[in-house]
C-alpha positions in Angstrom: -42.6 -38.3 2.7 -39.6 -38.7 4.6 -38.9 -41.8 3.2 -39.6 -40.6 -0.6 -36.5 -38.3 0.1 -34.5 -41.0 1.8 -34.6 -43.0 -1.0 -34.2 -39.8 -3.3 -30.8 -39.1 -1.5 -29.7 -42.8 -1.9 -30.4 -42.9 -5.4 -28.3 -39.4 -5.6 -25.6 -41.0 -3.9 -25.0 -44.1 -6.2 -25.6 -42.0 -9.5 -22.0 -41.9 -11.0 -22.8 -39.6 -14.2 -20.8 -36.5 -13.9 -18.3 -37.8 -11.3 -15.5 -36.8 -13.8 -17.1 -33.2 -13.7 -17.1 -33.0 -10.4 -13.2 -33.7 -9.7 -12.2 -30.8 -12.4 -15.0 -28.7 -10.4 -13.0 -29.3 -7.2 -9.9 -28.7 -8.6 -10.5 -25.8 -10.7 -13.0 -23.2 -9.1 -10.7 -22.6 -6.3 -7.6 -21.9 -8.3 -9.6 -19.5 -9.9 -11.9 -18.1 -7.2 -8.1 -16.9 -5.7 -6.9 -15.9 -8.9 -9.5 -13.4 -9.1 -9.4 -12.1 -5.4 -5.5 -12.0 -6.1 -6.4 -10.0 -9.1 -8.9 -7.3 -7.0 -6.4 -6.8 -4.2 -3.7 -5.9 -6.6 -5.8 -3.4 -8.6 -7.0 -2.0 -5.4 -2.9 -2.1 -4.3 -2.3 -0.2 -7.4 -4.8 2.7 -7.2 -3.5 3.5 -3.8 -0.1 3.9 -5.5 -1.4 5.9 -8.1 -3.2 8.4 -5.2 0.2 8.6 -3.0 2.0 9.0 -6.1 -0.1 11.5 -7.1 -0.3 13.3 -3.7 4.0 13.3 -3.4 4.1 14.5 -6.9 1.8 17.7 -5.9 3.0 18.4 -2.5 6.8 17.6 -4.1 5.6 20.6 -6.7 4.7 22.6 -3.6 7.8 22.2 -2.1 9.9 22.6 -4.7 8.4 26.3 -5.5 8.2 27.6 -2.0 12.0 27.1 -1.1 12.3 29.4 2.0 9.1 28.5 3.3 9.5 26.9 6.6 7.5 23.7 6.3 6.7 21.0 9.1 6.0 17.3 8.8 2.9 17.3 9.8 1.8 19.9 7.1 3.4 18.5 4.2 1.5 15.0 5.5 -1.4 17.0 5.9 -1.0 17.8 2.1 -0.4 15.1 0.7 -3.6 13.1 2.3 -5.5 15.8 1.0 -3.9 15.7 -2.5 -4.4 11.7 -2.6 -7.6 11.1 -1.4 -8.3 8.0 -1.6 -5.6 6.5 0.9 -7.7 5.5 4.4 -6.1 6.6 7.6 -3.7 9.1 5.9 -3.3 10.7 8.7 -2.4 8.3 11.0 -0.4 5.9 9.1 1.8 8.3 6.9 5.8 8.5 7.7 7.5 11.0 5.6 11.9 11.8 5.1 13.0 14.2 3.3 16.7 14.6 3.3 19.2 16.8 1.2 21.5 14.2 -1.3 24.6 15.7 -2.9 24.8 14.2 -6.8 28.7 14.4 -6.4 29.2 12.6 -3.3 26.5 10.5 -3.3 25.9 8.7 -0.1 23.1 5.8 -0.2 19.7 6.6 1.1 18.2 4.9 3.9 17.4 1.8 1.9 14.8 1.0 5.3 12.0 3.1 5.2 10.5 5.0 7.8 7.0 3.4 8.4 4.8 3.8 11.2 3.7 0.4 12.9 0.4 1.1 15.1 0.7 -2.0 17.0 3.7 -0.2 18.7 4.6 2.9 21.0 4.6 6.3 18.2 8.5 7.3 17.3 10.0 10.5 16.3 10.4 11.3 13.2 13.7 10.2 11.4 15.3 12.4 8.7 13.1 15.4 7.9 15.2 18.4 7.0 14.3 21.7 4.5 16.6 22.0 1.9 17.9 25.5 1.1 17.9 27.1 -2.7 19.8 24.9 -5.7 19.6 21.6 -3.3 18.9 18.3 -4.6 16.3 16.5 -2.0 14.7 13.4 -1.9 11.9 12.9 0.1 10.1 9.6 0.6 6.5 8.5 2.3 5.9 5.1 3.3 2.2 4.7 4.3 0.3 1.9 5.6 -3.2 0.0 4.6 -5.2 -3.0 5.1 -5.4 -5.4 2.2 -8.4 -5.9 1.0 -8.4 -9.9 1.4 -5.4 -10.7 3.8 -6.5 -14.3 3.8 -6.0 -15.1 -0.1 -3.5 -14.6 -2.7 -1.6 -11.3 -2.4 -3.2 -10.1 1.0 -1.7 -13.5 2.3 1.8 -13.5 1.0 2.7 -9.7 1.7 4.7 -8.6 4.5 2.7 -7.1 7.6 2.9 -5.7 10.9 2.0 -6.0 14.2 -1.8 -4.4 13.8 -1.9 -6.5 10.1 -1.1 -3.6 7.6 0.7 -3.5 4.6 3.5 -0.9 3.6 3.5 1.0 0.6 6.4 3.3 -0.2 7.0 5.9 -3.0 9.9 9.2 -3.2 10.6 11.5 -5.1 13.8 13.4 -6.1 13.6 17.3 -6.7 16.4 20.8 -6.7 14.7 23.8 -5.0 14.3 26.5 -7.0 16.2 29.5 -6.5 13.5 32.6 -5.5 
């Protein structure tokens, strides 16, 4: 028996038909085994976006409407995790600023967003101040996640901190309305 196989396996070995398969096999599968994990984690990537986009948008709505309503970080955070849904460790890993911009002086934004890195000791919160009535504002969240693959493709080549999470950042501009 064990020799039947033996000489099974040699036979194997010294068969050449298909070698020139084989070598576009090699080649091939693993360009496109990575093209389509590269392809998930940037469709996963995007629907996050959508969410926090999505959960800005609302809370910005929120804001916008409720002008002398004394509003904390932590509750328009709280607000916008609950808005977006779908973005894991909301909570913990969501930065916002909001700051007031004046369209005839303009000044630059931060162009560094405030992110929180969990591999490191918690910092205060950097630029979060209510507007007043007929104000523009701009307030932006920066939130972080964990790729889906960060071995391959996309997951790979992003930037990351310290505890291996991706940033993802989206604003929006909006005037309080007058009550």
């Amino acid at each position: 028996m064990i020799r039947t196989f033996k000489n099974t396996l040699r036979r194997f070995r010294r068969d050449e038909n298909g070698a020139a398969m084989m070598m576009e096999f090699i080649i091939f599968v693993p360009l496109i085994f990575s093209t389509f994990l590269m392809a998930v984690e940037m469709g996963v990537y995007s629907m996050r976006h959508m969410f926090l986009d999505r959960g800005l948008d609302l809370t910005v709505r929120f804001v916008r409407l409720n002008t002398n309503t004394n509003i904390t970080h932590d509750q328009l955070k709280t607000m916008i995790c609950d808005y977006s849904g779908f973005l894991e460790d909301c909570d913990d890993t969501l930065r916002l600023e909001m700051q007031p911009l004046n369209p005839r002086a303009f000044a630059a934004f931060n162009q560094s967003a405030d992110c929180i890195d969990l591999s490191e000791e918690v910092e205060p919160v950097r630029g979060f101040v209510l507007g007043h009535e007929h104000q523009m504002m701009i307030l932006r969240a920066c939130v972080k996640f964990k790729p889906v693959y960060p071995t391959t493709g996309l997951g790979y080549a992003a930037v990351k901190d310290g505890s291996g999470r991706m940033r993802m950042i989206s604003s929006a501009a909006f005037v309080q309305e007058p009550n």
